[in-house]
C-alpha positions as CSV (number, residue, x, y, z in Angstrom):
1,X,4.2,-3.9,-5.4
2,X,5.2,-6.6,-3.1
3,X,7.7,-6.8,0.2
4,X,8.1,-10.2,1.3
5,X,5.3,-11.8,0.0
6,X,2.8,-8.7,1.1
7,X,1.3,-6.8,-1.2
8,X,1.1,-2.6,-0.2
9,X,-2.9,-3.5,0.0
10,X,-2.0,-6.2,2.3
11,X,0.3,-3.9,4.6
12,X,-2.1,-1.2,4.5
13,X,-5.6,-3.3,6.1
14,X,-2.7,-5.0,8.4
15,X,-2.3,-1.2,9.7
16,X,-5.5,0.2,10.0
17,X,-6.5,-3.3,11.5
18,X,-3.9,-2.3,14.1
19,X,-5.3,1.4,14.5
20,X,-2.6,2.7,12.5
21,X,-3.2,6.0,10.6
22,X,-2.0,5.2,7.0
23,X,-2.8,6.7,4.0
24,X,-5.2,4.9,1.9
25,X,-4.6,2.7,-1.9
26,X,-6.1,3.9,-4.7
27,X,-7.3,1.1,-7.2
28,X,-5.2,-2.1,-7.8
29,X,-1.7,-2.5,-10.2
30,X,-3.7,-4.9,-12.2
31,X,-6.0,-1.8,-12.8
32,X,-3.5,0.0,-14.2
33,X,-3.4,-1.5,-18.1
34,X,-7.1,-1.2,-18.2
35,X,-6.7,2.9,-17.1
36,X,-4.4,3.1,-19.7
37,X,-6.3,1.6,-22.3
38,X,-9.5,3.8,-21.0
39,X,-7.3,6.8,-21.1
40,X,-7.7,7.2,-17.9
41,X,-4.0,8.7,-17.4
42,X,-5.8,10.8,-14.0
43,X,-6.6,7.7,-12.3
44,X,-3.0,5.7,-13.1
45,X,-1.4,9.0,-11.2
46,X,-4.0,8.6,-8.1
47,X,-2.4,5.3,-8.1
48,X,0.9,5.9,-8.1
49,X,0.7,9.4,-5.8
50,X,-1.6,6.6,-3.3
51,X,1.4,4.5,-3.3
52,X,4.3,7.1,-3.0
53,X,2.6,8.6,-0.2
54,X,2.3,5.0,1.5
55,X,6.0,4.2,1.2
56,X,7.0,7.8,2.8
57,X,4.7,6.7,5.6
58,X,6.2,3.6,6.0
59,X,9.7,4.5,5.2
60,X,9.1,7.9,8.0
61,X,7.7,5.8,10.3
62,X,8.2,1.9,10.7
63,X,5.5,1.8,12.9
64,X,4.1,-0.7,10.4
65,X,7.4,-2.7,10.1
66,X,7.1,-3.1,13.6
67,X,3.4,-4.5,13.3
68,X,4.3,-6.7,10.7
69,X,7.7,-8.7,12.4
70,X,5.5,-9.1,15.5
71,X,3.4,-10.6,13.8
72,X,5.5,-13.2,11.8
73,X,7.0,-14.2,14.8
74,X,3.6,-15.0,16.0
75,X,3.0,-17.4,13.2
């Protein structure tokens, strides 16, 4: 998933870097064909849930969105 040109990994070290208590990522998108073709259905919903729960955070929050236009008006 991508916002911008940031990737939800990308926004997530960008918090914690800033001290800001998101929820973690589980795994990578490109991880998710070779789950699938593992059968590894388990870890393709950690994913997704990871993600879900990410967005709400951001969406509850915009603490991150805050972070983030600081800091592309810095650079």
């Amino acid at each position: 998933m991508m916002f911008k040109g940031n990737t939800l990994e990308n926004i997530v070290n960008e918090a914690k870097r800033h001290d800001i208590n998101i929820p973690s990522t589980y795994g990578r998108g490109e991880d998710v064909p070779k789950w699938y073709e593992e059968g590894k259905y388990d870890e393709i919903e950690e994913h997704l849930k990871a993600d879900l729960k990410i967005i709400r955070y951001i969406d509850l929050t915009n603490i991150i969105v805050k972070v983030l236009v600081k800091r592309s008006f810095k650079e």
